[in-house]
C-alpha positions in Angstrom: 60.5 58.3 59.9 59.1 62.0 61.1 60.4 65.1 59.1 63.0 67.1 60.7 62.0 71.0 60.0 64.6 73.7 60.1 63.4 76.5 62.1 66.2 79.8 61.9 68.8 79.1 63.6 66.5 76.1 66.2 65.9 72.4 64.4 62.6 71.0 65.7 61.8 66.7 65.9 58.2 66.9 64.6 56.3 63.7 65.0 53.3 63.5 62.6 50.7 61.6 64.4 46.6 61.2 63.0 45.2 64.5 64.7 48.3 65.2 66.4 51.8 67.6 66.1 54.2 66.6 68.7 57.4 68.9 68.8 59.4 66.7 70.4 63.2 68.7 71.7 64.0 72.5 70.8 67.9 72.7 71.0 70.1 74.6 69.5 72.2 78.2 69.5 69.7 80.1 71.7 70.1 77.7 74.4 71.6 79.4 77.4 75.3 79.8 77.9 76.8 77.1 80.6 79.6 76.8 82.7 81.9 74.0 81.7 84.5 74.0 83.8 85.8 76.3 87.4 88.8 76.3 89.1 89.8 75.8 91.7 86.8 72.7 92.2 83.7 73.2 94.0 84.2 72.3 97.6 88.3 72.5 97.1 90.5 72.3 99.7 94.3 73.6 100.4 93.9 75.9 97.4 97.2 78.0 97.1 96.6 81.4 97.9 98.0 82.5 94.9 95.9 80.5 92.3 94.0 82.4 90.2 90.2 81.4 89.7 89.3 80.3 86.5 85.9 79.7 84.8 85.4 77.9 81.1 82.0 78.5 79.6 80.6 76.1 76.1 81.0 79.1 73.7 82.1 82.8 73.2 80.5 85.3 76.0 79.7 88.9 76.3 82.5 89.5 78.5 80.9 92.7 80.2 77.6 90.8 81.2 80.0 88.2 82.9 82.5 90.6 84.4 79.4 92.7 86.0 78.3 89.9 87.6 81.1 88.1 88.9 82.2 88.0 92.7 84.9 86.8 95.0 83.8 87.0 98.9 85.5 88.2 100.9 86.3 90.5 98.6 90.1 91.0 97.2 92.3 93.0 95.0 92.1 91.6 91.5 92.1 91.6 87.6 89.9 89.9 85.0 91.3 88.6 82.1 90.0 86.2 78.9 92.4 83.4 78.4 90.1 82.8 75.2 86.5 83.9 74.6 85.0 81.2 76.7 87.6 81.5 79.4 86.7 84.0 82.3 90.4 84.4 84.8 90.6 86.0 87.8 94.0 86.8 89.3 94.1 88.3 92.5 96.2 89.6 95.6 97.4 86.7 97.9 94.3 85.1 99.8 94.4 84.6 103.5 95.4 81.1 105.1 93.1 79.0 106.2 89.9 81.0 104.8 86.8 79.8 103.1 85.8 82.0 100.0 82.8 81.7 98.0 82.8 82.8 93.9 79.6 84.2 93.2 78.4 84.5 89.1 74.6 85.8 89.2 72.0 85.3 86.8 72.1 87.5 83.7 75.2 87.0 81.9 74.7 86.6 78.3 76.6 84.7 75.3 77.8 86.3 72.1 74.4 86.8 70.8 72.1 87.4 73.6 71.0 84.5 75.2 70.8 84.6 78.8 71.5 82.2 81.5 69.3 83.2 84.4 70.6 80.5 87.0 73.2 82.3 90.1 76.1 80.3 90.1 78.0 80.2 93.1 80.8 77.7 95.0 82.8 77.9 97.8 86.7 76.6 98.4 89.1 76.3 101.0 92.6 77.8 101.1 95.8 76.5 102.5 97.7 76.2 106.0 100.1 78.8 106.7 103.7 77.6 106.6 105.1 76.0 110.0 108.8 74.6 110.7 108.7 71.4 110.5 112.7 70.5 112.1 115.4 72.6 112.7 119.5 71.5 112.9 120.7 72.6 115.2 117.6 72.0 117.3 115.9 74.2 119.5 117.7 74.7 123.2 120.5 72.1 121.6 124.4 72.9 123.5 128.1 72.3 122.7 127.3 73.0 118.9 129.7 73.3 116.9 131.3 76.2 115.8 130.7 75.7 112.4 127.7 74.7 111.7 125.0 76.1 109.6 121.6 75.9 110.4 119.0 73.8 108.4 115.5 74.9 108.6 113.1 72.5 107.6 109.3 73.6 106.7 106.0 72.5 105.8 106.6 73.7 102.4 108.6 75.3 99.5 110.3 78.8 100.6 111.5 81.6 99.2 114.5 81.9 100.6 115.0 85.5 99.4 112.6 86.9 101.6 114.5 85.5 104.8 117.1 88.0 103.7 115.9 90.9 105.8 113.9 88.7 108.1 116.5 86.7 110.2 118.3 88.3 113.1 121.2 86.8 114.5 121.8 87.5 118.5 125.0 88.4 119.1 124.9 89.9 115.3 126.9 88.9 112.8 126.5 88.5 108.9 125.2 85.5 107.4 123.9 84.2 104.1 120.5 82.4 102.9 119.9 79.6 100.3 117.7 77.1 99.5 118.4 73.6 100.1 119.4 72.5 96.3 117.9 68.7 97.2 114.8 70.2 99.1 113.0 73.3 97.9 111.3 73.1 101.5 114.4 73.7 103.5 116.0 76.9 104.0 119.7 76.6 105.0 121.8 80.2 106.8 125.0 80.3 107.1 127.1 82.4 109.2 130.2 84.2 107.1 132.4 82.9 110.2 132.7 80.6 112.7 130.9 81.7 115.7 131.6 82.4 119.2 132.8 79.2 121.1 130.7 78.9 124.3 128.0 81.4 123.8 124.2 81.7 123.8 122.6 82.5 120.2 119.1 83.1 119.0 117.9 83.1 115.9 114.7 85.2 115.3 112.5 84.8 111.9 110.0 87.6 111.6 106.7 87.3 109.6 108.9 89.0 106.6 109.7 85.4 105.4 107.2 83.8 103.1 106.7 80.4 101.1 106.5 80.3 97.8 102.9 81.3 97.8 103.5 84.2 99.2 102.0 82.9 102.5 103.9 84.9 105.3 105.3 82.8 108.3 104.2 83.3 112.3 107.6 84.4 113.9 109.3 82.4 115.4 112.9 82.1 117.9 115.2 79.5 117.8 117.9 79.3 120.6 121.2 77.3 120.9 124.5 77.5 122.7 127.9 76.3 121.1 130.7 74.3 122.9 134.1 74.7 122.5 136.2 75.0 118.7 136.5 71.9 117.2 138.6 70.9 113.7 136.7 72.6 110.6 135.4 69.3 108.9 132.7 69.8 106.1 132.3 73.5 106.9 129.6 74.7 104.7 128.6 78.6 103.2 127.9 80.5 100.6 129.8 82.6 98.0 129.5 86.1 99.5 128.2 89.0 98.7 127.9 92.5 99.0 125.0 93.6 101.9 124.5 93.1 105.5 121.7 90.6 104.6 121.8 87.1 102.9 122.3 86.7 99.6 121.4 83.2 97.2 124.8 81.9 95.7 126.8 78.4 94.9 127.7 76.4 97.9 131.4 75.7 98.8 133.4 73.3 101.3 136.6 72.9 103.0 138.2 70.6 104.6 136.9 67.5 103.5 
């Protein structure tokens, strides 16, 4: 069996062969520092636009050689921070939709105790869609509606329905409050403080103000209905009120079952 020699801090397989030395593998603690782990993925796609990026490296880094060297393109508003020593996070402003960015790491970052990786590192991702509507009750151009109702806004994905507060403008005006759909995080539900207006025209406008839960703003958008004439309150839905023009979150009450 060949000898294994201790070298510092390297250990050495050293064959012994007539005439012959063969080191056979040098491995050990000046071996570059490598990248274990990113996030989001290589190649990912529908990444919130809120995720921060996060990289794992084998072992304890000089955290100023990394930070120099790091990247997000296009570039954004951000902060680094060390979950651990081997953890590199980036949290930044909310991305764009739909928008291909590339995290850059070039060669030079060191470990703990000098070593140096001298490979650039770089990946790209993909963000996700922009929130749509998905259904809306009542629907667009729908008549004789009822007086009561409430409209239920269905969308491509969770809301916040605080920020439809100052975004949603009833026409004729009247006050109105906003929740979300206790059984469905992705549905949005506003409900007038009174009956409306038997036989009249109403449009509903969303601006951009509203946002998902990413913090993904959403395109505006009208919606446009007419009512028909008063009918028995049955099941008539809204919410606790408050004080404020706007809409306001609260617990959800009926009457006349």
């Amino acid at each position: 069996m060949p000898p294994v020699v201790g070298v510092g801090r390297r250990w050495f397989g050293v064959f012994l062969l007539p005439g012959l030395l063969l080191p056979v593998l040098a491995l050990g603690c000046d071996s570059p520092p490598q990248i274990l782990e990113i996030s989001p993925s290589r190649g990912a796609r529908d990444v919130p636009t809120n995720e921060p990026i996060r990289i794992r490296f084998d072992r304890k880094l000089d955290r100023a050689s990394v930070e120099s060297r790091f990247s997000l393109h296009p570039r954004v508003d951000g902060q680094i921070s060390w979950e651990d020593p081997a953890t590199l996070v980036y949290r930044h402003t909310t991305l764009e939709t739909r928008r291909q960015y590339q995290v850059v790491l070039t060669a030079g970052y060191r470990d703990a105790v000098g070593n140096v990786n001298g490979f650039n590192h770089s990946w790209t991702f993909l963000t996700e869609s922009p929130p749509d509507l998905r259904s809306a009750a009542p629907a667009p151009g729908e008549s004789l509606v009822d007086p009561a109702t409430y409209l239920s806004l269905a969308f491509s994905r969770e809301m916040d329905a605080q920020s439809f507060r100052g975004a949603v403008a009833f026409s004729p005006s009247m006050s109105f409050a906003v929740q979300s759909d206790p059984s469905d995080s992705r549905t949005v539900l506003i409900a007038p403080r009174s009956l409306l207006a038997t036989h009249t025209a109403y449009q509903v406008a969303i601006s951009s103000e509203a946002t998902d839960a990413d913090g993904n703003h959403l395109a505006p958008l009208t919606l446009r209905f007419t009512t028909g004439p008063a009918r028995p309150l049955s099941r008539w839905i809204t919410f606790i009120a408050s004080s404020g023009s706007g809409g306001a979150c609260g617990s959800i009450w009926r009457v006349s079952e």
